[in-house]
C-alpha positions as CSV (number, residue, x, y, z in Angstrom):
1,X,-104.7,-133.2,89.6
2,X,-107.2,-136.2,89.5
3,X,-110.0,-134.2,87.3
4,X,-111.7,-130.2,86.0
5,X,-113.8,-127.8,86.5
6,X,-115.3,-126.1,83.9
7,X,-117.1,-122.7,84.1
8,X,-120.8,-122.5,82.3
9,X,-121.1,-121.2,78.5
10,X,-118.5,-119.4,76.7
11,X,-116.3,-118.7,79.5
12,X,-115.5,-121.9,79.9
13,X,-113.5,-121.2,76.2
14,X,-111.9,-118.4,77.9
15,X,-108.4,-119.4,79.3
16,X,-106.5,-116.8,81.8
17,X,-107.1,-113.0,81.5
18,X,-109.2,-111.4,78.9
19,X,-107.3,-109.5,76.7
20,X,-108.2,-106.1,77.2
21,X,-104.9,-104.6,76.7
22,X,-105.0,-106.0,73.4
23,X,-108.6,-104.4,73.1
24,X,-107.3,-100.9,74.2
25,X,-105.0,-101.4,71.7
26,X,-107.2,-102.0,68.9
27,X,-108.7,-99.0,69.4
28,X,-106.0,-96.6,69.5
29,X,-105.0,-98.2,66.2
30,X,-108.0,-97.9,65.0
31,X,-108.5,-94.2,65.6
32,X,-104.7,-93.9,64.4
33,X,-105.7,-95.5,60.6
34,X,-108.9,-93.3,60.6
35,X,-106.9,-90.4,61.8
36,X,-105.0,-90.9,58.1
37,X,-107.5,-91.8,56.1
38,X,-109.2,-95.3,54.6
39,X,-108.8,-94.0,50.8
40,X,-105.5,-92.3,51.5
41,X,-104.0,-95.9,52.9
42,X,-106.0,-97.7,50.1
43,X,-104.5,-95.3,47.4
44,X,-101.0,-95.3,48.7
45,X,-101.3,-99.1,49.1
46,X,-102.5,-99.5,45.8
47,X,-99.7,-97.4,44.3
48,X,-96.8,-99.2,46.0
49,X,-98.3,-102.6,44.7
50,X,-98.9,-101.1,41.2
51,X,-94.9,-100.3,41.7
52,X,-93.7,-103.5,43.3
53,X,-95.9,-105.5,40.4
54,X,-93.7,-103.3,37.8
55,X,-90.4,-103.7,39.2
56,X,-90.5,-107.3,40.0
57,X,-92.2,-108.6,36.6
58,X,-88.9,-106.8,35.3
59,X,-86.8,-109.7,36.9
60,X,-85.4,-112.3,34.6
61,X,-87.3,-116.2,35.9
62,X,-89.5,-114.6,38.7
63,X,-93.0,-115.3,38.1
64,X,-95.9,-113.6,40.1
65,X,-98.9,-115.5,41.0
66,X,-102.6,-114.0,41.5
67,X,-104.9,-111.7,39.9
68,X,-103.9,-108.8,38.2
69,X,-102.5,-106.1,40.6
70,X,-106.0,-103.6,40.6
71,X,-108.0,-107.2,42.2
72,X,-105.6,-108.0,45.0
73,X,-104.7,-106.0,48.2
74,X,-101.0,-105.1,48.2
75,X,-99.2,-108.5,48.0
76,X,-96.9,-110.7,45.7
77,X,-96.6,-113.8,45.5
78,X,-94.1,-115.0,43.4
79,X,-91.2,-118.0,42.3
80,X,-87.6,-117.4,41.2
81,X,-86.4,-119.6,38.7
82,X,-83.6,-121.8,40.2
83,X,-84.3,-120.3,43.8
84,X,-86.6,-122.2,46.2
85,X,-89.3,-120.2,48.4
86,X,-87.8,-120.8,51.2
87,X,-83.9,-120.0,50.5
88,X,-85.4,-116.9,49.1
89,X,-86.9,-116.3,52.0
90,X,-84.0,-117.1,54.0
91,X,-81.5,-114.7,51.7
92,X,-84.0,-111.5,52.1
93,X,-84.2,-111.7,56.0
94,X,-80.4,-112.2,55.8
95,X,-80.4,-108.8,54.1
96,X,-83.1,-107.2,56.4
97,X,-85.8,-107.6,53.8
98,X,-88.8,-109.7,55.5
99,X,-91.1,-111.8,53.4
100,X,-92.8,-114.9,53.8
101,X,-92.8,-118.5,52.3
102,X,-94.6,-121.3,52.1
103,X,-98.5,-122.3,51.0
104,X,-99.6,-119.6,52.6
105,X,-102.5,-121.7,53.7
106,X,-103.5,-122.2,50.0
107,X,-102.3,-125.9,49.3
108,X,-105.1,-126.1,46.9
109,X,-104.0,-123.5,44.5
110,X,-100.7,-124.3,44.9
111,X,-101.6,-127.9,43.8
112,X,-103.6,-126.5,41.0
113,X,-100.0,-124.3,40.0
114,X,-97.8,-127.5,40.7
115,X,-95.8,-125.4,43.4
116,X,-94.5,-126.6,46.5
117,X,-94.4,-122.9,48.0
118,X,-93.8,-119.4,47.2
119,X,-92.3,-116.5,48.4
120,X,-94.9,-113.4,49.6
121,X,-94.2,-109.5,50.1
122,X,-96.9,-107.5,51.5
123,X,-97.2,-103.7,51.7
124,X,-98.5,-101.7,54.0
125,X,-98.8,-97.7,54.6
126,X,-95.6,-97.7,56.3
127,X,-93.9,-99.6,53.3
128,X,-92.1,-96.9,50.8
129,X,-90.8,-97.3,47.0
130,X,-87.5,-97.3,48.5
131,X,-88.0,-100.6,49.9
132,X,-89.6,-102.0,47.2
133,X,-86.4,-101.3,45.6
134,X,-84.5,-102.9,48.6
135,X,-86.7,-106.3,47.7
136,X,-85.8,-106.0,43.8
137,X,-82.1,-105.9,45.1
138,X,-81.9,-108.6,47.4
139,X,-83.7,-111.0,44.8
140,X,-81.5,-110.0,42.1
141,X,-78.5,-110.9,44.9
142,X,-80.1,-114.3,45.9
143,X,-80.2,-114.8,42.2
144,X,-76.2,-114.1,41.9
145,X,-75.4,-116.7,44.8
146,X,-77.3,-118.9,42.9
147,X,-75.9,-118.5,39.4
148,X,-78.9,-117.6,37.9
């Protein structure tokens, strides 16, 4: 209680157990994505943010943020007119629809925009077109409930 011990070079970083389940774990999913494919999960990723891109720059006062869609990985950030980040946020999970909001660690460029936070989708190879259409729906209904 009165004072430590500490163990010699980098184990003395290493608190509890290794992780080696976690390891183990890693690997499978590893061998799982190489299993599909690199290019095929880069393609279909690309093509689902290609189609997210579309449908949301259809929506009336949202405004995406970020390079053009073919210089990014498969997110959007983006800002609904008259809907903060966060009650976004809040709206979608209500409906099952899971994004994120915030800074996003990048309180610089949000400075630089003049934006307090924004709201983030990211797609993956389990993510379909159906639930890209799920998100364009559940913004449009945030934007009902706040009279946009």
């Amino acid at each position: 209680r009165d004072h430590s011990t500490w163990a010699d070079g980098a184990a003395k970083f290493e608190a509890g157990t290794a992780p080696f389940i976690e390891a183990v774990a890693l690997g499978t999913a590893i061998e799982y994505l190489a299993s599909l494919g690199w290019d095929n999960i880069a393609r279909h990723e690309q093509a689902l943010s290609q189609y997210a891109h579309d449908r949301l720059s259809k929506i009336d006062g949202l405004k995406i943020y970020g390079p053009a869609v073919e210089q990014k990985c498969a997110i959007a950030s983006f800002t609904v007119e008259g809907v903060h980040p966060h009650d976004m946020a809040d709206l979608l999970d209500r409906q099952g629809i899971a994004v994120r909001a915030g800074h996003h660690c990048t309180m610089p460029l949000h400075d630089h925009f003049g934006l307090t936070a924004t709201t983030r989708a990211s797609f993956g190879l389990y993510n379909t077109q159906a639930e890209v259409d799920s998100l364009v729906s559940g913004i449009t209904a945030a934007q009902k409930i706040f009279k946009r």
